[in-house]
C-alpha positions as CSV (number, residue, x, y, z in Angstrom):
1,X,-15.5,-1.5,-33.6
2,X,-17.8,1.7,-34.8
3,X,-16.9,5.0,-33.3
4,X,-19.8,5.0,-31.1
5,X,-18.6,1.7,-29.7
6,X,-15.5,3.1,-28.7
7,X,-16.9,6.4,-27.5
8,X,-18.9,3.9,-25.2
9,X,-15.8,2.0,-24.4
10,X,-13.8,5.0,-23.6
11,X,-16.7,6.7,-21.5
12,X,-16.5,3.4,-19.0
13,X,-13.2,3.3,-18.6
14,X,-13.7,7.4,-17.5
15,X,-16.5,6.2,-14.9
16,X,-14.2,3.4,-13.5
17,X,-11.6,5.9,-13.3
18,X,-13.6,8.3,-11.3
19,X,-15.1,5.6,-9.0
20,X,-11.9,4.8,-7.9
21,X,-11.1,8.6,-6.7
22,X,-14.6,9.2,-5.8
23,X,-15.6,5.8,-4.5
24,X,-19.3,6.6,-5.6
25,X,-21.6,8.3,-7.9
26,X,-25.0,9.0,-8.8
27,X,-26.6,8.1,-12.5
28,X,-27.7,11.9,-12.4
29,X,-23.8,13.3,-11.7
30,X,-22.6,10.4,-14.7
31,X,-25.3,11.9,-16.4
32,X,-24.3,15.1,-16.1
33,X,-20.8,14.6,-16.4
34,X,-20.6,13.4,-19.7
35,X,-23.3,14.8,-21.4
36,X,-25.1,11.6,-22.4
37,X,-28.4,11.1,-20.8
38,X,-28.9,8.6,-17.7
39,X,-30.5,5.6,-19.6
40,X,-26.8,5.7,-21.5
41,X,-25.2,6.1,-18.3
42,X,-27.2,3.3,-17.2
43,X,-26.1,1.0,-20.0
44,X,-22.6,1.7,-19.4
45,X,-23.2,0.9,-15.6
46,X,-24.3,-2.3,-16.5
47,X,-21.8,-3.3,-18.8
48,X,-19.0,-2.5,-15.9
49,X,-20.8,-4.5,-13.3
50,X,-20.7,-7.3,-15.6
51,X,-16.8,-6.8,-15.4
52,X,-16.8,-7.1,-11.8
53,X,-15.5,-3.2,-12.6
54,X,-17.9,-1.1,-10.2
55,X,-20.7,-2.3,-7.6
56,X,-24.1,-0.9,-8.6
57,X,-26.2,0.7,-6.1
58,X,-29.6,1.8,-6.2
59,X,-29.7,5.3,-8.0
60,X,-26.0,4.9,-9.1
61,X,-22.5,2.5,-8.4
62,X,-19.4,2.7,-6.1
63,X,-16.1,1.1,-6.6
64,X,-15.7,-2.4,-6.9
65,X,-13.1,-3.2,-3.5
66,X,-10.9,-5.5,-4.3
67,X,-10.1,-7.0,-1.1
68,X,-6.6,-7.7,0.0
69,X,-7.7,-11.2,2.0
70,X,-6.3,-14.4,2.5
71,X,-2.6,-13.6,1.2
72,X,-0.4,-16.1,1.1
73,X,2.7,-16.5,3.4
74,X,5.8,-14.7,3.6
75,X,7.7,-17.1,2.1
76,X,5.6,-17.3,-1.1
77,X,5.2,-13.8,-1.7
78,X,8.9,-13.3,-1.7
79,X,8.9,-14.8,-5.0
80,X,6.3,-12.3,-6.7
81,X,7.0,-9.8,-8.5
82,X,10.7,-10.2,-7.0
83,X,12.3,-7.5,-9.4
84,X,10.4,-4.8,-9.1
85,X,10.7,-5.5,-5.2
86,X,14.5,-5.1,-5.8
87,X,14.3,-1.6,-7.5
88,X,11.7,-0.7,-4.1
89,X,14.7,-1.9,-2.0
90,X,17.4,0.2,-3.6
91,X,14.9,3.3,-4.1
92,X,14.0,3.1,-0.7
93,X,17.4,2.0,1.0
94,X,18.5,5.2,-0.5
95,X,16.3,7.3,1.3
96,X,18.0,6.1,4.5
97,X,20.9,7.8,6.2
98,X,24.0,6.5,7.6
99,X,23.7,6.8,11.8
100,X,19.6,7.4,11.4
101,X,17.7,4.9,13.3
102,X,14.9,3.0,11.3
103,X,11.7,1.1,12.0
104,X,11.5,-1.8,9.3
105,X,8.7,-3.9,9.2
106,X,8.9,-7.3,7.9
107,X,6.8,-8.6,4.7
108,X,8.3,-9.4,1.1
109,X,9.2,-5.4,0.5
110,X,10.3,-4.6,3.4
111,X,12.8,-7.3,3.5
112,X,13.9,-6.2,-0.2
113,X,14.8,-3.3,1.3
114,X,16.6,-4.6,4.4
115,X,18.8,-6.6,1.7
116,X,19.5,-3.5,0.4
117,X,21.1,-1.8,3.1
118,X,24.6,-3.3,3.8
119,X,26.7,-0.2,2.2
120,X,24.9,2.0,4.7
121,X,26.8,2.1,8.4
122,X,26.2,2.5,12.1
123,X,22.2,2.1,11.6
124,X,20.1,1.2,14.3
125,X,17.2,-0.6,12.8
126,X,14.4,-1.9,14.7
127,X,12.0,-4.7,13.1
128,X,9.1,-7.5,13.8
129,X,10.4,-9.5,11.5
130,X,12.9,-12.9,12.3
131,X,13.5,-12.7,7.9
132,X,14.5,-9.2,8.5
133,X,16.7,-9.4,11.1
134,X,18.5,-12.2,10.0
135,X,19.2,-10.7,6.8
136,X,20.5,-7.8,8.7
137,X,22.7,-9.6,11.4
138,X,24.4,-11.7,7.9
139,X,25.5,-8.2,6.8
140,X,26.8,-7.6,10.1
141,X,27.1,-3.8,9.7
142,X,23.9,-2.6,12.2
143,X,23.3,-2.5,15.4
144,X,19.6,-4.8,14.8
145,X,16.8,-4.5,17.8
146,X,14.4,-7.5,17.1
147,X,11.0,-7.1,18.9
148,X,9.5,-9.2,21.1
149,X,6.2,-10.7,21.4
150,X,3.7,-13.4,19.8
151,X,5.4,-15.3,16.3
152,X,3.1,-15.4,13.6
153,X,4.2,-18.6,11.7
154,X,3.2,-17.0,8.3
155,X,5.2,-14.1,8.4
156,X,7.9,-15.3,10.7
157,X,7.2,-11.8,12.2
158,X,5.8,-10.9,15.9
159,X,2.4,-9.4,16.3
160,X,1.1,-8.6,20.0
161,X,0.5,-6.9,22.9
162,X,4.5,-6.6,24.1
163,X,5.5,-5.6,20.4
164,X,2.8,-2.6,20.7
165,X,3.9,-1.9,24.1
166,X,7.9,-1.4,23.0
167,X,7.0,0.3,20.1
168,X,5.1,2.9,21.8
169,X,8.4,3.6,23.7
170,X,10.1,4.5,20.4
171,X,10.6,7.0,18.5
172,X,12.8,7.1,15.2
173,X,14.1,9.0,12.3
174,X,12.2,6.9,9.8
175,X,9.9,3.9,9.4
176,X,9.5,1.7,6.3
177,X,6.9,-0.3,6.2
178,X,5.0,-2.2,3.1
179,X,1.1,-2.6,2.4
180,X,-1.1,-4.8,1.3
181,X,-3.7,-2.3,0.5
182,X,-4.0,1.4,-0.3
183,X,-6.3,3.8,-1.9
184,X,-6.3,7.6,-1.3
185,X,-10.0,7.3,0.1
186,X,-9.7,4.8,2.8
187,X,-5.3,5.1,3.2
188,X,-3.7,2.0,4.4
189,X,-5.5,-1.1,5.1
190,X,-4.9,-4.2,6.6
191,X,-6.6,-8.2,7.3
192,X,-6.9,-8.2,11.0
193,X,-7.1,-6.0,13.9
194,X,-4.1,-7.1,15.2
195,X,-2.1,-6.3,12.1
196,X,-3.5,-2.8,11.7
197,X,-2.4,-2.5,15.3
198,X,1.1,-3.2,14.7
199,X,1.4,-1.2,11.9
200,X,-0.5,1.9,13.7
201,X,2.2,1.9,16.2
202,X,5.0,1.3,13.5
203,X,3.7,4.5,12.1
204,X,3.3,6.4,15.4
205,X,7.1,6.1,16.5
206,X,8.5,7.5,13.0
207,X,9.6,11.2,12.6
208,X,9.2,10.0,8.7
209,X,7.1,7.3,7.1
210,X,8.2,5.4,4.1
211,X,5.5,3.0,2.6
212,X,7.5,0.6,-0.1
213,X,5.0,-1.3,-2.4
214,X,4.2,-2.5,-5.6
215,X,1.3,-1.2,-7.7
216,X,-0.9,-4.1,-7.7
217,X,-1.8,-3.2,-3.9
218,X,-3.3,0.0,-5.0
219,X,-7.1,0.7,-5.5
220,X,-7.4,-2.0,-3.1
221,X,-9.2,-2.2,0.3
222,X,-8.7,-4.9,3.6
223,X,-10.8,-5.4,6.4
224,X,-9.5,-2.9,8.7
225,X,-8.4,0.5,8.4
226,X,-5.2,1.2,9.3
227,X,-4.4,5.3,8.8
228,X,-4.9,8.1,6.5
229,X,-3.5,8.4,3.2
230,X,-1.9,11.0,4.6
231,X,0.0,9.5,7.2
232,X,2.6,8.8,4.6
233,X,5.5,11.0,3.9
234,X,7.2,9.0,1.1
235,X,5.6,6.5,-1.0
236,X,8.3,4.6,-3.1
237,X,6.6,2.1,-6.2
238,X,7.1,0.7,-9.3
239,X,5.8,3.2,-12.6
240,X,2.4,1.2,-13.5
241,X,0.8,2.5,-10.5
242,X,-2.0,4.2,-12.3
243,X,-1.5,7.8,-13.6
244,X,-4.9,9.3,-11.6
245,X,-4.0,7.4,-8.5
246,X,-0.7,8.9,-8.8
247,X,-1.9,12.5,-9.1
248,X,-4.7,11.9,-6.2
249,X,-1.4,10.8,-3.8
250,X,0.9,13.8,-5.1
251,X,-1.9,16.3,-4.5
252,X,-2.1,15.4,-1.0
253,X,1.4,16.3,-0.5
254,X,3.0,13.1,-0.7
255,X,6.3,12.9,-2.3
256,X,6.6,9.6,-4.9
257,X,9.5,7.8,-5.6
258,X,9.0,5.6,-9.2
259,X,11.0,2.6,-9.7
């Protein structure tokens, strides 16, 4: 490869990297940015697109969404990427206090963490999740509040007007909660209405908010918005979450727990 070929190569990667905290830019700004002129930028546009890396758009690109749709049930996911959802659980188990009470939504992370917490005592933990709870009634240790409302069959978790309308009567010391998508521009997304609903109000009755996922769900977007970016207090994740993304979340105030 000739230098100029790697300059190239090296300038794209830059532009992908800035679409992703910017979300989009104009041929003129790339232009100006790097100092090459826009039929370059241009080129290296079209090369990304051809990635699937960026979306062009007429007189410049945006970021390429990858959209967090269709996942596959509970019981799958549990499987995936199952270690590094075992350092989550103990990073984020030990952000919880003995006697605190805890919101803890149910999904492949957040029952990692729930597994997690049997050393801890006299916790009051609230969840949507049947896995969840069961896991927490074997340790026998907590006093364990299981929601009511509609089961969802694929994440043996209910969803619902009655959830919402207990949760809104709520209000706890922390809430940990997972996510299938996150990016600082558009914060937490989910598939459906009715999930971002659930987790809106999950969010709402915490004092502290403690998002637990894995890095692959970042720089991706869902259907439906669920809350800012800065809705989270802690984020706790494995260390290949990408170095900018990581800054963009720190600078925001957001304190980051690596696993």
């Amino acid at each position: 490869m000739s230098n100029s070929d790697l300059l190239g190569q090296q300038r794209q990667e830059r532009i992908a990297q800035l679409l992703e905290e910017r979300e989009t830019l104009t041929v003129a700004e790339i232009s100006e940015a790097f100092e090459v002129s826009e039929a370059t930028v241009r080129r290296d546009l079209a090369a990304l697109a051809a990635q699937n890396m960026i979306r062009r758009v007429h007189g410049g690109a945006m970021r390429a969404h990858i959209v967090a749709t269709s996942e596959a049930p509970i019981l799958q996911r549990q499987e995936q990427n199952a270690e590094v959802k075992r350092r989550i659980g103990q990073a984020a188990a030990r952000l919880i206090h003995d006697g605190e009470t805890v919101l803890l939504i149910g999904g492949s992370t957040g029952t990692a963490v729930a597994r997690e917490l049997g050393n801890h005592s006299s916790l009051t933990i609230v969840t949507d999740s049947l896995i969840v709870a069961n896991e927490l009634m074997r340790q026998a240790v907590h006093k364990v509040i299981l929601l009511g409302g509609m089961l969802d069959p694929a994440e043996f978790a209910v969803r619902g007007t009655l959830a919402r309308l207990i949760l809104s009567e709520l209000q706890v010391d922390r809430v940990v909660l997972g996510a299938k998508a996150i990016s600082v521009q558009r914060g937490l997304s989910a598939e459906s209405a009715e999930e971002a609903e659930i987790l809106r109000a999950f969010i709402q009755a915490g004092n502290h908010v403690i998002v637990v996922t894995d890095s692959s769900k970042f720089h991706q977007s869902a259907l439906v918005r669920v809350a800012p970016i800065e809705a989270i207090h802690t984020l706790v994740t494995d260390a290949l979450i990408h170095a900018d993304a990581l800054a963009a979340i720190q600078e925001k105030g957001i304190f980051v727990e690596l696993v």
